[in-house]
PyMOL Python script that loads the backbone (N, CA, C, O; Angstrom):
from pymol import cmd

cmd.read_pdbstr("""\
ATOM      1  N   UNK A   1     182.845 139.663 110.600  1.00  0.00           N
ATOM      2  CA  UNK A   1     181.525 139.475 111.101  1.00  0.00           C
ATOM      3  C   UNK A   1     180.538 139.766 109.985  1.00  0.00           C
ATOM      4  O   UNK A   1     180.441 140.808 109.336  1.00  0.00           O
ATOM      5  N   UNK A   2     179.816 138.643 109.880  1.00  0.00           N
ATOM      6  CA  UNK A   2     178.844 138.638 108.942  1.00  0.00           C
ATOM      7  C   UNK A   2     177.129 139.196 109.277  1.00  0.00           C
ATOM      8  O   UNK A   2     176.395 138.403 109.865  1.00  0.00           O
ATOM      9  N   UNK A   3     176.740 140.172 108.988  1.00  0.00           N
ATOM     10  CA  UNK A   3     175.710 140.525 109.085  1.00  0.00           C
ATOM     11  C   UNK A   3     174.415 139.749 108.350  1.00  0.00           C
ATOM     12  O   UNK A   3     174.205 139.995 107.162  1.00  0.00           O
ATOM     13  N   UNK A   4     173.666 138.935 108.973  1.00  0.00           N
ATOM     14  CA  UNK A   4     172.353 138.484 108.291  1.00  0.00           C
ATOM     15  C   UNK A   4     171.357 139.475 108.177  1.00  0.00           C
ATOM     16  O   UNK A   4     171.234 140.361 109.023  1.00  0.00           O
ATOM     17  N   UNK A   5     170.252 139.326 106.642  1.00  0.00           N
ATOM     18  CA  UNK A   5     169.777 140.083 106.659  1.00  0.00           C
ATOM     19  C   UNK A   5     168.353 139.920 107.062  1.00  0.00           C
ATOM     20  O   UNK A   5     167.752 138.854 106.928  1.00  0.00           O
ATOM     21  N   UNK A   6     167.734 141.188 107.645  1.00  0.00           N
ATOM     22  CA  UNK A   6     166.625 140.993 108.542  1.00  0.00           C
ATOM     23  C   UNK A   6     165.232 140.188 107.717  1.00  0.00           C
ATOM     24  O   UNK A   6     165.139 140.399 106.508  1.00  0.00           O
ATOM     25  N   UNK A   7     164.114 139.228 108.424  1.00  0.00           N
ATOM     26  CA  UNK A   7     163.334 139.107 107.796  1.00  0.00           C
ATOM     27  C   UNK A   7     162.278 139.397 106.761  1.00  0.00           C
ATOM     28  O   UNK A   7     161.805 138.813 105.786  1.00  0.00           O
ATOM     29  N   UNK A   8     161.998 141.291 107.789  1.00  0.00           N
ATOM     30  CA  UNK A   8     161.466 142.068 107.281  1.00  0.00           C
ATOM     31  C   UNK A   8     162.380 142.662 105.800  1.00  0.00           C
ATOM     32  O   UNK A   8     161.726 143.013 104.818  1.00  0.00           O
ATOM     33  N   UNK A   9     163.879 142.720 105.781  1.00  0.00           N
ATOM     34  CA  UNK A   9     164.435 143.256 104.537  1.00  0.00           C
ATOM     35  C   UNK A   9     164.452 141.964 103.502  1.00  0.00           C
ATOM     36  O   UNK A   9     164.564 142.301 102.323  1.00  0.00           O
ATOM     37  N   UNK A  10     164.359 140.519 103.750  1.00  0.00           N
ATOM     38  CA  UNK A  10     164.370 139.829 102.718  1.00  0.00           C
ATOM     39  C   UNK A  10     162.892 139.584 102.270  1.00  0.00           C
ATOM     40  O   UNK A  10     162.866 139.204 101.100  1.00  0.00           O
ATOM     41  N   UNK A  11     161.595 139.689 102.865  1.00  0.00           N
ATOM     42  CA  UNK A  11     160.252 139.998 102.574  1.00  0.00           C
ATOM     43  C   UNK A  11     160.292 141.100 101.288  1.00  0.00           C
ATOM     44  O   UNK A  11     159.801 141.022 100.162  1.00  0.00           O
ATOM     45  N   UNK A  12     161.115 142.190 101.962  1.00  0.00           N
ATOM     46  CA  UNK A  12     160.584 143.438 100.767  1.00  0.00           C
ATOM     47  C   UNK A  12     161.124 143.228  99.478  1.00  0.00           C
ATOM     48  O   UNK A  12     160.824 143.693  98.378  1.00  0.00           O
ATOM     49  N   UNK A  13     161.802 142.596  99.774  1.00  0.00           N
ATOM     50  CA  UNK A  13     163.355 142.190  98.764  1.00  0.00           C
ATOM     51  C   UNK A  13     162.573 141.373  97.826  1.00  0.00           C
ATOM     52  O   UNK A  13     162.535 141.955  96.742  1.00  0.00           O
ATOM     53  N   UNK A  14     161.930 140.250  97.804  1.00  0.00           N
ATOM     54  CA  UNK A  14     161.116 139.423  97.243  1.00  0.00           C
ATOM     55  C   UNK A  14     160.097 139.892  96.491  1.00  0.00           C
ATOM     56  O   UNK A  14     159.698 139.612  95.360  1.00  0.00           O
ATOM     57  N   UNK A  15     159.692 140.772  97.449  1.00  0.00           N
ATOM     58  CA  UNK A  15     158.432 141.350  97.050  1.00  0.00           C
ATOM     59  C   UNK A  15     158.159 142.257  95.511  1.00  0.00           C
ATOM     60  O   UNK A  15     157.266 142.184  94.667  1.00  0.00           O
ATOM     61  N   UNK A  16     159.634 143.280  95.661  1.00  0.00           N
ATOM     62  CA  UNK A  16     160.138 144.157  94.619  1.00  0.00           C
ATOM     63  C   UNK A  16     160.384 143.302  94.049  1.00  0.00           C
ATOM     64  O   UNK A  16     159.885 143.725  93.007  1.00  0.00           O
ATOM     65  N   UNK A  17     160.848 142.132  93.716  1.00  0.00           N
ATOM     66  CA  UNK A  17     161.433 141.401  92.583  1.00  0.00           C
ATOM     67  C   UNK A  17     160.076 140.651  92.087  1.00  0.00           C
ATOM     68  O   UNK A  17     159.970 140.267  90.922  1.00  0.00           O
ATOM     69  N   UNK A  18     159.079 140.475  93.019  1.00  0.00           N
ATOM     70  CA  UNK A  18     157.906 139.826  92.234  1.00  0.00           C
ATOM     71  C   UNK A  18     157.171 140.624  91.435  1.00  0.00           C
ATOM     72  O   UNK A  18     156.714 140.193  90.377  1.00  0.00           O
ATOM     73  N   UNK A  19     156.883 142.438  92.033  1.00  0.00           N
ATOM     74  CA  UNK A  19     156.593 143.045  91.415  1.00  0.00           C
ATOM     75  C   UNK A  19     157.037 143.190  90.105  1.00  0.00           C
ATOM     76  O   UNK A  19     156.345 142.897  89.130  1.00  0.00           O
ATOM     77  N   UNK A  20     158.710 143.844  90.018  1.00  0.00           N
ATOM     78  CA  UNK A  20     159.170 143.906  89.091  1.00  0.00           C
ATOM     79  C   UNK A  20     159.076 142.657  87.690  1.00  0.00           C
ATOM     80  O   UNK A  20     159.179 142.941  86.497  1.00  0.00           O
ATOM     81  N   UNK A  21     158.899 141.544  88.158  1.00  0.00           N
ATOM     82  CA  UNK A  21     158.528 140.768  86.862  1.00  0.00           C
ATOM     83  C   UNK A  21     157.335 140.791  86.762  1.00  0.00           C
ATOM     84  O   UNK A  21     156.974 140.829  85.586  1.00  0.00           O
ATOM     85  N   UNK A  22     156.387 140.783  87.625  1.00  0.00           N
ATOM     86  CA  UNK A  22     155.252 140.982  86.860  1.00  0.00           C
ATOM     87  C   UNK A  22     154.402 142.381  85.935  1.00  0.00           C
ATOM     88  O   UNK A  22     153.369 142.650  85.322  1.00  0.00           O
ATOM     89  N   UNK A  23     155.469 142.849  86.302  1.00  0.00           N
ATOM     90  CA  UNK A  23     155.580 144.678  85.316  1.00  0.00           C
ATOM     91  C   UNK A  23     156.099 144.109  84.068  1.00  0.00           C
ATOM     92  O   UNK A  23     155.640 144.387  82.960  1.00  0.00           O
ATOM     93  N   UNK A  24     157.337 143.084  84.344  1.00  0.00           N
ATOM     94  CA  UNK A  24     157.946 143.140  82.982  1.00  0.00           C
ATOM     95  C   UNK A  24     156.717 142.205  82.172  1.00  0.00           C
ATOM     96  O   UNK A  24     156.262 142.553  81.082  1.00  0.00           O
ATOM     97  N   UNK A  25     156.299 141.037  82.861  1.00  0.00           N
ATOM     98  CA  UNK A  25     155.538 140.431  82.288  1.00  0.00           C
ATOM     99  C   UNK A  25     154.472 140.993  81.463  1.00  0.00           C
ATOM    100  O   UNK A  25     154.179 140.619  80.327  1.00  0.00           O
ATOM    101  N   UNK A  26     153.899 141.960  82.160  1.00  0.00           N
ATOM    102  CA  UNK A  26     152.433 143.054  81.426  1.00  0.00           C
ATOM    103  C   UNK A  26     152.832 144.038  80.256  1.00  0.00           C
ATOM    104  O   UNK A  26     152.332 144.515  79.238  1.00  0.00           O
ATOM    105  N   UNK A  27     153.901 144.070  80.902  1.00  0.00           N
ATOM    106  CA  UNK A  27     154.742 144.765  79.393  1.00  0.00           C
ATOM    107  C   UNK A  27     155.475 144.517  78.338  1.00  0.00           C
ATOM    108  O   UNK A  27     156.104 145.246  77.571  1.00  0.00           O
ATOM    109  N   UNK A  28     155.288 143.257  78.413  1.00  0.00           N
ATOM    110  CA  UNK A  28     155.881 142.365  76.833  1.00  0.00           C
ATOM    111  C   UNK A  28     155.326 142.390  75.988  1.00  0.00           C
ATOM    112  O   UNK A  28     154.194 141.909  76.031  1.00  0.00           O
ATOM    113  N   UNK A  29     155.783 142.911  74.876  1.00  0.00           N
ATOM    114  CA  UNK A  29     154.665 142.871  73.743  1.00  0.00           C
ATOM    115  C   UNK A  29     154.379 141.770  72.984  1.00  0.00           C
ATOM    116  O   UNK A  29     155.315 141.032  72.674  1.00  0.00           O
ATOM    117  N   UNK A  30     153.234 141.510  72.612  1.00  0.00           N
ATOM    118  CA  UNK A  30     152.221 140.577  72.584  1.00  0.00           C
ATOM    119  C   UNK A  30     152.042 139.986  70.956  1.00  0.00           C
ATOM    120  O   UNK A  30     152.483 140.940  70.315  1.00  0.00           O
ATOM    121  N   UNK A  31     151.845 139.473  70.464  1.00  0.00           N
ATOM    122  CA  UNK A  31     151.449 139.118  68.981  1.00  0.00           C
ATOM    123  C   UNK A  31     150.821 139.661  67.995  1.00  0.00           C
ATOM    124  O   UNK A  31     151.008 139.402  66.806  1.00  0.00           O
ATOM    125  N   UNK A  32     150.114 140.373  68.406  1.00  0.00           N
ATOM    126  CA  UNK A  32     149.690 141.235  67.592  1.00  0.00           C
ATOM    127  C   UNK A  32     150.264 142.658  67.622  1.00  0.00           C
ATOM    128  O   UNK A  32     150.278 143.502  66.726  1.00  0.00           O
ATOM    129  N   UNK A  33     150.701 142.710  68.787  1.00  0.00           N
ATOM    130  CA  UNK A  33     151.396 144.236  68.910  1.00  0.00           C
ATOM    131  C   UNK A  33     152.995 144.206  67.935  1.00  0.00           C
ATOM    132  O   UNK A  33     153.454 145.129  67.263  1.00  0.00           O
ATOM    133  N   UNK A  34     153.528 142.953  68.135  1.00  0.00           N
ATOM    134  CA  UNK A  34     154.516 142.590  66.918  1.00  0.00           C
ATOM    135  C   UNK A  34     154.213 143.180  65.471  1.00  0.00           C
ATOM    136  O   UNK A  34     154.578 144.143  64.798  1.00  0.00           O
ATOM    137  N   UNK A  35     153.320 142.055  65.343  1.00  0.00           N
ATOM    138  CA  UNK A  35     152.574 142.763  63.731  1.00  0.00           C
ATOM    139  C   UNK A  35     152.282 143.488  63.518  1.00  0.00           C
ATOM    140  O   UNK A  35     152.504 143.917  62.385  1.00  0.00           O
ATOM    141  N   UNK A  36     151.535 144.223  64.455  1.00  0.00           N
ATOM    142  CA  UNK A  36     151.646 145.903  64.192  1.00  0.00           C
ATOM    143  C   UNK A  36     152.854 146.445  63.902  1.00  0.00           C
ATOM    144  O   UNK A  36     152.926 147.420  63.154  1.00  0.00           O
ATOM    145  N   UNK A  37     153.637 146.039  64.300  1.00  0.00           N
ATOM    146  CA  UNK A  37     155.297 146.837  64.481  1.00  0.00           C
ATOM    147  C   UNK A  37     155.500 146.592  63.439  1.00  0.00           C
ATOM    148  O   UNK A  37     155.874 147.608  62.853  1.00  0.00           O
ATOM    149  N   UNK A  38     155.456 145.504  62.630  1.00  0.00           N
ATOM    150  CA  UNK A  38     156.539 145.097  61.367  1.00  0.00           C
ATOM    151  C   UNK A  38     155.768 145.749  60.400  1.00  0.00           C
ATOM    152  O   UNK A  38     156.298 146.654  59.754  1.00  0.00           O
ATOM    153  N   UNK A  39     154.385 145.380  60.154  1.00  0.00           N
ATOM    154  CA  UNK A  39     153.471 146.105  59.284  1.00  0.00           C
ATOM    155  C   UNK A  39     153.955 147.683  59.015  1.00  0.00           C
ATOM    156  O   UNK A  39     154.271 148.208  57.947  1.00  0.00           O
ATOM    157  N   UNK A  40     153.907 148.204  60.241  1.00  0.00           N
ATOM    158  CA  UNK A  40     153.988 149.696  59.626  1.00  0.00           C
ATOM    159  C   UNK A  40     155.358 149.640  59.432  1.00  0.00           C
ATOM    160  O   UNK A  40     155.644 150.342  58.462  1.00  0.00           O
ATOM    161  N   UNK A  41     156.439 149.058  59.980  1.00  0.00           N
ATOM    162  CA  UNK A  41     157.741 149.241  59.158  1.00  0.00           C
ATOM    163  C   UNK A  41     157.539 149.383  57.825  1.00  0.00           C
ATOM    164  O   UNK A  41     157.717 150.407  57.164  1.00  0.00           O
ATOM    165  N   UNK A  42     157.079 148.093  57.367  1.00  0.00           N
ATOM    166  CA  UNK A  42     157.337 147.696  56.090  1.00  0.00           C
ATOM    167  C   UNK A  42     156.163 149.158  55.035  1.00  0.00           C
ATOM    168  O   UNK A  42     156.425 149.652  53.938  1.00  0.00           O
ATOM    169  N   UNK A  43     154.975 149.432  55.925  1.00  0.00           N
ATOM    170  CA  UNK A  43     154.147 150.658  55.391  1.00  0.00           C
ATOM    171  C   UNK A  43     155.433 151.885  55.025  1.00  0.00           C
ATOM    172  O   UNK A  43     155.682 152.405  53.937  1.00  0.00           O
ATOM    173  N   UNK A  44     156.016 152.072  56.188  1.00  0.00           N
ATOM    174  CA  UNK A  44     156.781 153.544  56.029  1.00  0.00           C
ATOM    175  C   UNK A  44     157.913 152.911  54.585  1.00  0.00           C
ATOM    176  O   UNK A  44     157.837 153.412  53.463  1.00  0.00           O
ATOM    177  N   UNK A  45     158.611 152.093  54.830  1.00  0.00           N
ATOM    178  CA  UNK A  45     159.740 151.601  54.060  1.00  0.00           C
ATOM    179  C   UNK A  45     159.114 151.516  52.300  1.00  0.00           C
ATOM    180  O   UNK A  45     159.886 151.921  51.432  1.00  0.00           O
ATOM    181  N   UNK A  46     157.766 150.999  51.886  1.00  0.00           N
ATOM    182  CA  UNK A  46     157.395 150.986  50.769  1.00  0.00           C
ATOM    183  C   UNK A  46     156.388 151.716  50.203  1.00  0.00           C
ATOM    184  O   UNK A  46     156.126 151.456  49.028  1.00  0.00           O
ATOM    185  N   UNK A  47     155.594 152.795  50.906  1.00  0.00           N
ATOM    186  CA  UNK A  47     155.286 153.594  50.544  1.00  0.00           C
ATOM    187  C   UNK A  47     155.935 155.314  49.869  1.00  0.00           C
ATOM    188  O   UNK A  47     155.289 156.200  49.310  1.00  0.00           O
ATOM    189  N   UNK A  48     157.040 155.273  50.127  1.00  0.00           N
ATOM    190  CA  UNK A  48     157.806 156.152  49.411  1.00  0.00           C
ATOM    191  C   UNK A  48     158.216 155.825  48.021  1.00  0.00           C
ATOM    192  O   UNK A  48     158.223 156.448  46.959  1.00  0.00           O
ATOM    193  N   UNK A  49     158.619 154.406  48.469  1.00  0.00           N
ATOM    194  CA  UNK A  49     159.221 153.713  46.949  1.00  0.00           C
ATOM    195  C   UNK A  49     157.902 154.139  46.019  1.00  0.00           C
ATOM    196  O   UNK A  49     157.932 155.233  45.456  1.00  0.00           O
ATOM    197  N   UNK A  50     156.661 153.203  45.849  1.00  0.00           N
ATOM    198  CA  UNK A  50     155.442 153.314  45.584  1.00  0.00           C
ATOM    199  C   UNK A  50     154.949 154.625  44.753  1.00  0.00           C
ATOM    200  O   UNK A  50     154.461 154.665  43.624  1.00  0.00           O
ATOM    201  N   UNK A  51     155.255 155.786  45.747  1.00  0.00           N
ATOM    202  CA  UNK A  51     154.681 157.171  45.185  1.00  0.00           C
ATOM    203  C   UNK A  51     155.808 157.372  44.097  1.00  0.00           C
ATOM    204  O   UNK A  51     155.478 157.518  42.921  1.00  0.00           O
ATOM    205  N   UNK A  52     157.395 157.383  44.552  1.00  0.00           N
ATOM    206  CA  UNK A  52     158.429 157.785  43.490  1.00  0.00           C
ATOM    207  C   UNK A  52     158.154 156.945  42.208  1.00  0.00           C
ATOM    208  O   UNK A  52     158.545 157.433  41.148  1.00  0.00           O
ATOM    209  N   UNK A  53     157.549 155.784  42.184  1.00  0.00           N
ATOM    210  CA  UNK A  53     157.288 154.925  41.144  1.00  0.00           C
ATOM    211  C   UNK A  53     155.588 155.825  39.983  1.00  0.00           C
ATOM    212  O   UNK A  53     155.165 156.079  38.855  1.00  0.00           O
ATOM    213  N   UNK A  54     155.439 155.872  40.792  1.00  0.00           N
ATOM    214  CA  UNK A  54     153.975 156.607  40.100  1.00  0.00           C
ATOM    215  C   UNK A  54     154.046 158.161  39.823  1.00  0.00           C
ATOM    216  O   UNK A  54     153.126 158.556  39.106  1.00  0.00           O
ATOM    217  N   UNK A  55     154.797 158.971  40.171  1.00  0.00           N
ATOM    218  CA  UNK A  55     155.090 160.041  40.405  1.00  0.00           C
ATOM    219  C   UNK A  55     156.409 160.241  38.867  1.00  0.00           C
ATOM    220  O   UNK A  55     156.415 161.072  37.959  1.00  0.00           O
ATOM    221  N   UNK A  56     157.251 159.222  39.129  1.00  0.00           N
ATOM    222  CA  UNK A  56     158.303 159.450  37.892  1.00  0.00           C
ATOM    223  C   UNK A  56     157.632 158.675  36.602  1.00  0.00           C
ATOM    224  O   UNK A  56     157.996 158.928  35.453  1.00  0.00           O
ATOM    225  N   UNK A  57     156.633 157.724  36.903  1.00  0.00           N
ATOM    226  CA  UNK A  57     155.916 157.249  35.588  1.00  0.00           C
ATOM    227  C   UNK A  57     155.018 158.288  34.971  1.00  0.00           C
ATOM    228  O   UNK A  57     155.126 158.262  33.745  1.00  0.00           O
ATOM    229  N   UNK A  58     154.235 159.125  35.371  1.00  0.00           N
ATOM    230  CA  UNK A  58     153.606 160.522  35.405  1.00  0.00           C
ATOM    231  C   UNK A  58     154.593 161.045  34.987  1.00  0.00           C
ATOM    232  O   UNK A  58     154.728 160.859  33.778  1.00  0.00           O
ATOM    233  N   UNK A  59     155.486 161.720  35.517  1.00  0.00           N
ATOM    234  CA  UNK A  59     156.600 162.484  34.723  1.00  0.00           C
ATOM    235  C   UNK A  59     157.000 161.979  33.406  1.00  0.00           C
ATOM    236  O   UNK A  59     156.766 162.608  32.374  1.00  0.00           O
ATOM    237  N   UNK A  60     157.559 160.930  33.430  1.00  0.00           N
ATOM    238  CA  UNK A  60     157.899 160.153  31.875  1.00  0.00           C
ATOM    239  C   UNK A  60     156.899 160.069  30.776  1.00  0.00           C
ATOM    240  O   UNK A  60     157.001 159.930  29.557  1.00  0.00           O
ATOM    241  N   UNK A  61     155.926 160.193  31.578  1.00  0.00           N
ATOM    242  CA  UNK A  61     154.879 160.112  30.368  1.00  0.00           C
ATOM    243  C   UNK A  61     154.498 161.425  29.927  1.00  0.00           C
ATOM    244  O   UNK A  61     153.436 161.490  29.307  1.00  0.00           O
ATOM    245  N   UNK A  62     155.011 162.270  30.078  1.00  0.00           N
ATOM    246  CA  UNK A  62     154.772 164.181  29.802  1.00  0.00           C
ATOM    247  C   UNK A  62     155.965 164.060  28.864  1.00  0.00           C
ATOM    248  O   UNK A  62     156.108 165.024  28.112  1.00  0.00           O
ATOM    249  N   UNK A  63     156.788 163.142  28.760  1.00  0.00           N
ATOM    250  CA  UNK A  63     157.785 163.452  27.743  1.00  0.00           C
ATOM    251  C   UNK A  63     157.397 162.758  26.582  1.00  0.00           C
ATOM    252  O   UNK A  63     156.712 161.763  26.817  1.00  0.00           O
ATOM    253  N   UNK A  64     157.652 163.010  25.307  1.00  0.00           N
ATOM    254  CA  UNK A  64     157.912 162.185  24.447  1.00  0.00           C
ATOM    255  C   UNK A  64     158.543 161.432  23.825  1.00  0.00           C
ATOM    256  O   UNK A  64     159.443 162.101  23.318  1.00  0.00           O
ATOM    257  N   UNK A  65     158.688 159.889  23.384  1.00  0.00           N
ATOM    258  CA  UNK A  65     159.165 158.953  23.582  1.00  0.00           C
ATOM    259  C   UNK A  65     159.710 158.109  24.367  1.00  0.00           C
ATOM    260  O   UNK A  65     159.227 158.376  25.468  1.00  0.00           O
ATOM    261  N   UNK A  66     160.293 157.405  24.462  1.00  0.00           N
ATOM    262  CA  UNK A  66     160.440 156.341  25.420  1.00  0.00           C
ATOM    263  C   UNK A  66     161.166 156.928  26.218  1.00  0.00           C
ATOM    264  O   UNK A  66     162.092 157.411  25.566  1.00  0.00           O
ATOM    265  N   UNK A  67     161.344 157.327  28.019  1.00  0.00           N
ATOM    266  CA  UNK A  67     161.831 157.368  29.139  1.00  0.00           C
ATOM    267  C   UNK A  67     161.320 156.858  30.321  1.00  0.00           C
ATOM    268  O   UNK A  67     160.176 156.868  30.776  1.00  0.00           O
ATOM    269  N   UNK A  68     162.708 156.261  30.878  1.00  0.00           N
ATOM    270  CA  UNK A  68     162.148 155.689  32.632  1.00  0.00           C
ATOM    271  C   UNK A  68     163.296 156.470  32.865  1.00  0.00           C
ATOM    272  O   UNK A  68     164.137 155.740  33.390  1.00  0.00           O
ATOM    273  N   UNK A  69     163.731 157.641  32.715  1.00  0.00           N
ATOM    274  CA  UNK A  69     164.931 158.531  33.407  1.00  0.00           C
ATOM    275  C   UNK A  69     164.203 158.690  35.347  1.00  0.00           C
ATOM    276  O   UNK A  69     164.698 158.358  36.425  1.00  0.00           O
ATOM    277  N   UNK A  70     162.923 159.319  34.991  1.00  0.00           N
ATOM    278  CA  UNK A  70     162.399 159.924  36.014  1.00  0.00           C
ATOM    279  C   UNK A  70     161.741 158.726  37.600  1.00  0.00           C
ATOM    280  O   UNK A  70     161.623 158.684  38.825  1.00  0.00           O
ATOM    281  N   UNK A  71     161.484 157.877  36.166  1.00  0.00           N
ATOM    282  CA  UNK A  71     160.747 156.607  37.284  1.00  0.00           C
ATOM    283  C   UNK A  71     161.884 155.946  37.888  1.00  0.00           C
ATOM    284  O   UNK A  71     161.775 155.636  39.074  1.00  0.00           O
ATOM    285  N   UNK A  72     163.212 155.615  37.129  1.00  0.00           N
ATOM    286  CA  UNK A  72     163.937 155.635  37.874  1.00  0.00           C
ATOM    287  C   UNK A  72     164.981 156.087  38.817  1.00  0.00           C
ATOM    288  O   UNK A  72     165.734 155.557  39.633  1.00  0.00           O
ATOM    289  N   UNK A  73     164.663 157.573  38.271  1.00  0.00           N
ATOM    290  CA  UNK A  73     165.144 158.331  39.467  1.00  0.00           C
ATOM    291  C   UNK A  73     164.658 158.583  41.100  1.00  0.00           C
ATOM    292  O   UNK A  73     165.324 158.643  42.133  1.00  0.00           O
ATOM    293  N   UNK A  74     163.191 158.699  40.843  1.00  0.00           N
ATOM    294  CA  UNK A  74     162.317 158.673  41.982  1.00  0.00           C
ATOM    295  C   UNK A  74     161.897 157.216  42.787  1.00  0.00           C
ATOM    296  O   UNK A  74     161.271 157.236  43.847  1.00  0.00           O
ATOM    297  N   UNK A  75     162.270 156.151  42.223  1.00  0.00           N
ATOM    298  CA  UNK A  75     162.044 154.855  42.835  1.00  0.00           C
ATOM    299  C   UNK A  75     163.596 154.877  43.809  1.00  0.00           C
ATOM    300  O   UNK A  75     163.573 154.561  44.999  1.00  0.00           O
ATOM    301  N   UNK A  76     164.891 155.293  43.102  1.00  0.00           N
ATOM    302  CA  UNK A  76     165.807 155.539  44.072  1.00  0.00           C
ATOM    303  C   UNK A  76     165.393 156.579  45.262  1.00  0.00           C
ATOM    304  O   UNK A  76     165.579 156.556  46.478  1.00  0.00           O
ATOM    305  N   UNK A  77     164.892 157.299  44.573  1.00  0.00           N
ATOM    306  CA  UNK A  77     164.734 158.428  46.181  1.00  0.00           C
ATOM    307  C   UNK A  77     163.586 158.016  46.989  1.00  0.00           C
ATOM    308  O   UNK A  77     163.248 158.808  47.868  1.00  0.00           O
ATOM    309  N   UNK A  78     163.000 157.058  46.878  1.00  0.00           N
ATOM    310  CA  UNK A  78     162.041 156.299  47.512  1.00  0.00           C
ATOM    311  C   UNK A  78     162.230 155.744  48.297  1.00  0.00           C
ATOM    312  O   UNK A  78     161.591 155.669  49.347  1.00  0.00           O
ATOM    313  N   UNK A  79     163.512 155.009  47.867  1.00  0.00           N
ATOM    314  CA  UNK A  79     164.124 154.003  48.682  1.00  0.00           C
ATOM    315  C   UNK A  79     165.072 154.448  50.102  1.00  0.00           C
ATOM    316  O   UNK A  79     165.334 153.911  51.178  1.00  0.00           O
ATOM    317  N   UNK A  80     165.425 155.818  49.381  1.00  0.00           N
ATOM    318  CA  UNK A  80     166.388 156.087  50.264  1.00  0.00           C
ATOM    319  C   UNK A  80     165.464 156.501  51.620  1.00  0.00           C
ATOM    320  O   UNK A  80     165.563 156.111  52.783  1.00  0.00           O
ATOM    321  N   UNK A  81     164.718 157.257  51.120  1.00  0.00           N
ATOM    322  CA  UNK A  81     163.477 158.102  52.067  1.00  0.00           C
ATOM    323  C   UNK A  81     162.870 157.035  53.499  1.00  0.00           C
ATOM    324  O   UNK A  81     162.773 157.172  54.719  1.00  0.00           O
ATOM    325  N   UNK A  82     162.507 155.758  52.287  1.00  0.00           N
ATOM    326  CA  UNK A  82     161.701 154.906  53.147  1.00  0.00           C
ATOM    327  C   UNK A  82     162.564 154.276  53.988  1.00  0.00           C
ATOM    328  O   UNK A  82     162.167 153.926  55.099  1.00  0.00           O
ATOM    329  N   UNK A  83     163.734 154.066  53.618  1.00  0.00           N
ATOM    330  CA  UNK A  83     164.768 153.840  54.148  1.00  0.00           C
ATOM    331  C   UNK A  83     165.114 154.737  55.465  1.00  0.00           C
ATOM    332  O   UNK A  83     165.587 154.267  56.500  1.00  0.00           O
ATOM    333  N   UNK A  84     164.919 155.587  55.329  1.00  0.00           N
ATOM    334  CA  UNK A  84     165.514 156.992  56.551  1.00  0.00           C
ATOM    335  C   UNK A  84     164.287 156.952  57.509  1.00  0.00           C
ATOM    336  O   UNK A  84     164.474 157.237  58.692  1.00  0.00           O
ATOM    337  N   UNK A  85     162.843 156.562  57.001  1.00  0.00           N
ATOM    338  CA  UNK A  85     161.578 156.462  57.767  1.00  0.00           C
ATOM    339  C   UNK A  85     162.107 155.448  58.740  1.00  0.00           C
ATOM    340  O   UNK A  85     162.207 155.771  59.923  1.00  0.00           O
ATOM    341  N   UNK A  86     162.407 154.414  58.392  1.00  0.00           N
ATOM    342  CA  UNK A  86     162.518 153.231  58.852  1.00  0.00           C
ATOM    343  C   UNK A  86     163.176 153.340  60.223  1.00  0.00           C
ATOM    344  O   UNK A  86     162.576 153.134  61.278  1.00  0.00           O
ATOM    345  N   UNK A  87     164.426 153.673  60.124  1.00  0.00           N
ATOM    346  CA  UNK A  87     165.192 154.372  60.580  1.00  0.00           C
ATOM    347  C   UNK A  87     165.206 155.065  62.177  1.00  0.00           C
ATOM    348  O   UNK A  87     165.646 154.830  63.303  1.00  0.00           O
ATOM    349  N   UNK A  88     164.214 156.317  61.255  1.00  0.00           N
ATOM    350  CA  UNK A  88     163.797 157.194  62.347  1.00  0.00           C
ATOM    351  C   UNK A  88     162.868 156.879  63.362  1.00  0.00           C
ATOM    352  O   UNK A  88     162.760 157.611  64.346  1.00  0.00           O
ATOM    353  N   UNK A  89     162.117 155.754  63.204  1.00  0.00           N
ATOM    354  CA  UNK A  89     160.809 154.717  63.393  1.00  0.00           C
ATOM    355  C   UNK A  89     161.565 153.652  64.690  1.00  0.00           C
ATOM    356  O   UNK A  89     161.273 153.530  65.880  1.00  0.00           O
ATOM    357  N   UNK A  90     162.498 153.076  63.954  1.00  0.00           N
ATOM    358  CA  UNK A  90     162.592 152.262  65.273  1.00  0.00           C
ATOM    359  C   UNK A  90     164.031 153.255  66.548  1.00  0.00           C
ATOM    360  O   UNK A  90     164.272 152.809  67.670  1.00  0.00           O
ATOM    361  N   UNK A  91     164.584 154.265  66.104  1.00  0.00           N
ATOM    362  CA  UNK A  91     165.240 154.991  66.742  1.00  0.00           C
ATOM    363  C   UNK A  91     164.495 155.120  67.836  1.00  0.00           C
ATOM    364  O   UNK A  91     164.866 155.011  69.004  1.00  0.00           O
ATOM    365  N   UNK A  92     163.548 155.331  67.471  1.00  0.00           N
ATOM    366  CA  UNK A  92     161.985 156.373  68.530  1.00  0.00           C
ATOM    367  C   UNK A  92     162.192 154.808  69.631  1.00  0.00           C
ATOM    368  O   UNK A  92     161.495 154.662  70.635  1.00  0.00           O
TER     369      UNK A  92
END
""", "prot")
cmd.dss("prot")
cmd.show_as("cartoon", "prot")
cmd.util.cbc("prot")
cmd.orient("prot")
């Protein structure tokens, strides 16, 4: 025996499901809210590089004669950093 279901339960039934997409609908993110997103990715991801680059060129230049020991030491730890931002950024 098959139970049909009542008018009143396929009304509500509809109803929650219209709601529910139109929640999902209001909550899709939007085109510009995209670009926001990628932008600051790409902010967190190359601003570490950036400072280790200026930061080990400053250093190299306190030495005398020719070194990129430092600039290229700190452009690696830049990477890794901005890298771990990144990371921690879309984890969230």
């Amino acid at each position: 025996m098959t139970l049909m279901p009542q008018p009143d339960d396929l009304r509500k039934q509809v109803e929650r499901q219209s709601q529910r997409m139109k929640k999902a609908e209001s909550e899709r993110p939007n085109l510009l809210g995209q670009t926001v997103y990628i932008g600051t990715l790409g902010l967190l991801f190359v601003l570490p590089v950036i400072g280790g680059a200026y930061l080990g060129r400053w250093l190299d230049s306190m030495v005398t004669g020719y070194s990129i020991q430092w600039t290229i030491s700190l452009i690696l730890i830049g990477v890794f950093v901005g890298g771990l931002n990144v990371y921690l950024f879309i984890r969230e």
